[in-house]
C-alpha positions as CSV (number, residue, x, y, z in Angstrom):
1,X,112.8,66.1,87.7
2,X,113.7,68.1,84.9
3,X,112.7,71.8,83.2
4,X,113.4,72.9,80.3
5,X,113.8,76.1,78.0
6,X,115.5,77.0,75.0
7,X,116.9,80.6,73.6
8,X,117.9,81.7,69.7
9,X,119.6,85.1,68.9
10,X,119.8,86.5,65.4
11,X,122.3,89.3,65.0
12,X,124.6,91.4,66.8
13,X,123.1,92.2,70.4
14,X,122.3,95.9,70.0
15,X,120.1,95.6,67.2
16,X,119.3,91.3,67.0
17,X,117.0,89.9,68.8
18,X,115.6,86.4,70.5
19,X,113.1,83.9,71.0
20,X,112.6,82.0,74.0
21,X,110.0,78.9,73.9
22,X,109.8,76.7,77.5
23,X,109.0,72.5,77.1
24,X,105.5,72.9,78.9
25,X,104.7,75.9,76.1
26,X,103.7,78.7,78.4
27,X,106.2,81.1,76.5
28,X,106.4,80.1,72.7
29,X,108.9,82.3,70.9
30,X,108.7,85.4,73.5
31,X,110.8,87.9,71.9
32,X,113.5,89.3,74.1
33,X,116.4,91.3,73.0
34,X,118.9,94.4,74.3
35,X,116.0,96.7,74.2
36,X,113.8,94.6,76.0
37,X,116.1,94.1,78.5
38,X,117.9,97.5,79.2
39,X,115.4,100.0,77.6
40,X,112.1,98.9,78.6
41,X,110.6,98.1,75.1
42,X,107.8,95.7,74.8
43,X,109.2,91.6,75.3
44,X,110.8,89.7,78.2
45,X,114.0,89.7,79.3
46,X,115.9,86.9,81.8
47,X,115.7,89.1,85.2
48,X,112.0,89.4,84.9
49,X,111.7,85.9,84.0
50,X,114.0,84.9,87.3
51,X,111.4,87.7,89.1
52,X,108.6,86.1,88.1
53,X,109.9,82.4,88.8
54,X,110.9,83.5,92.2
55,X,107.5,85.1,92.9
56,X,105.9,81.9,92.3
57,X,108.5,79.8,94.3
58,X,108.4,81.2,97.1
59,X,104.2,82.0,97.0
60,X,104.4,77.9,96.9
61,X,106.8,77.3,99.5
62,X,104.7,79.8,102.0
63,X,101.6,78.0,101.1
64,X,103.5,74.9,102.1
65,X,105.0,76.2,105.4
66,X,101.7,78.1,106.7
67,X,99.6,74.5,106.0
68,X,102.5,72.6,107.3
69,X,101.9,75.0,110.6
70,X,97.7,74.1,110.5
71,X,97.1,77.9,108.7
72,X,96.1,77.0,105.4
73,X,96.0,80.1,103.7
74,X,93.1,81.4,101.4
75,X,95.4,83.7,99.5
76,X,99.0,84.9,98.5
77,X,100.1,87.9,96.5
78,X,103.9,88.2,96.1
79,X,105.9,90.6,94.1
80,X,109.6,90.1,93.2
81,X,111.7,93.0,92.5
82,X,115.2,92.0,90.8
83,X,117.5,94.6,90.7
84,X,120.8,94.7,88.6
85,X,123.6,97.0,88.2
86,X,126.5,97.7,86.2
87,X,129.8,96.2,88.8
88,X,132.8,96.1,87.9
89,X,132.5,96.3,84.1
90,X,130.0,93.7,84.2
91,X,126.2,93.9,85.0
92,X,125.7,91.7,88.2
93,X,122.5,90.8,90.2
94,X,122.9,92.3,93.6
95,X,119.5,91.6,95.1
96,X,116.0,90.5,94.7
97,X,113.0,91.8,97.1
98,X,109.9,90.0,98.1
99,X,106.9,91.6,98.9
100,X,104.2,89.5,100.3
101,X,100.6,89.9,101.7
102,X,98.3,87.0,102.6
103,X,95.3,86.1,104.2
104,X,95.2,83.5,106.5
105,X,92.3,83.4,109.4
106,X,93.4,82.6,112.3
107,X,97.5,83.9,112.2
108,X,98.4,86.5,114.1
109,X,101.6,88.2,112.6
110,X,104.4,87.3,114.5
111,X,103.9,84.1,113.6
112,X,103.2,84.7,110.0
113,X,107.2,86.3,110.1
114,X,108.2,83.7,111.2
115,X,106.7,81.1,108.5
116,X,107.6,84.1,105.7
117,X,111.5,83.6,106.7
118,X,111.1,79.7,106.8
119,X,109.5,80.0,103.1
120,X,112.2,82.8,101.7
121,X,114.8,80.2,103.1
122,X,113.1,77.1,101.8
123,X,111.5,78.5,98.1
124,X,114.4,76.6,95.8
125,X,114.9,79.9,93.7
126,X,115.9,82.0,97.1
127,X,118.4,78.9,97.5
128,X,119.6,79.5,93.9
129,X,120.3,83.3,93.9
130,X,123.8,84.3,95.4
131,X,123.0,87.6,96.7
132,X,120.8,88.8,99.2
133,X,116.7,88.3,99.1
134,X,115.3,90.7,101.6
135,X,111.4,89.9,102.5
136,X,109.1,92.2,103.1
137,X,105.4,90.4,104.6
138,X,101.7,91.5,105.2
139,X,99.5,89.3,106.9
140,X,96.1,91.0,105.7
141,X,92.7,89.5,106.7
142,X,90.9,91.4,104.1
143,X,92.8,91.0,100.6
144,X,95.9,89.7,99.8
145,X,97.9,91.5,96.3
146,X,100.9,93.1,96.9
């Protein structure tokens, strides 16, 4: 199986800009560029699109692992927090946070830790990232958003 995505950049890299389109057409020319990233103007950048890929990932992979254990869940919220700093004259990833809360009748919470680390460990982006993904997990019977 195979993804696909595909960048442009026009110009220098303080004042250019890019485009991003993805083959199944969810983003289509999303403009990203050194503002977007570093100065918070309006656009994406690649650490929120990483964020927002691992929130998905590993909302999937829990879903799998709490039906896997007979919990099928009604509902997961999880937030991804990617933080990045400026190491060593270069800026580096050093860590991504999960936040997670879910409702699934029936689970008490020791038990949902324990399927939350079996997910963080299995979701293929956790695998992918290098440096350290800390969890933190909510089993809430009444809503479930981060």
């Amino acid at each position: 199986m195979k993804r696909g995505a595909r960048a442009s950049w026009d110009g220098a890299l303080g004042g250019g800009e890019g485009r991003l389109t993805t083959d199944s057409g969810v983003l289509q020319g999303s403009r990203f560029s050194f503002a977007t990233r570093f100065k918070g103007e309006p656009g994406t950048n690649p650490e929120e699109l990483i964020a927002a890929a691992h929130a998905g990932c590993f909302s999937m992979a829990l879903a799998y692992f709490l039906e896997d254990a007979n919990h099928p869940p009604e509902r997961i919220g999880t937030a991804a927090e990617l933080s990045f700093e400026y190491v060593d004259a270069s800026w580096t990833v050093t860590g991504i946070h999960l936040n997670v809360v879910a409702k699934v009748p029936g689970l008490t919470d020791p038990e949902f830790q324990r399927i939350a680390e079996l997910a963080k460990r299995g979701c293929l982006v956790s695998r992918l990232v290098v440096v350290p993904v800390t969890l933190e997990a909510r089993l809430d019977q009444e809503r479930a958003a981060p």
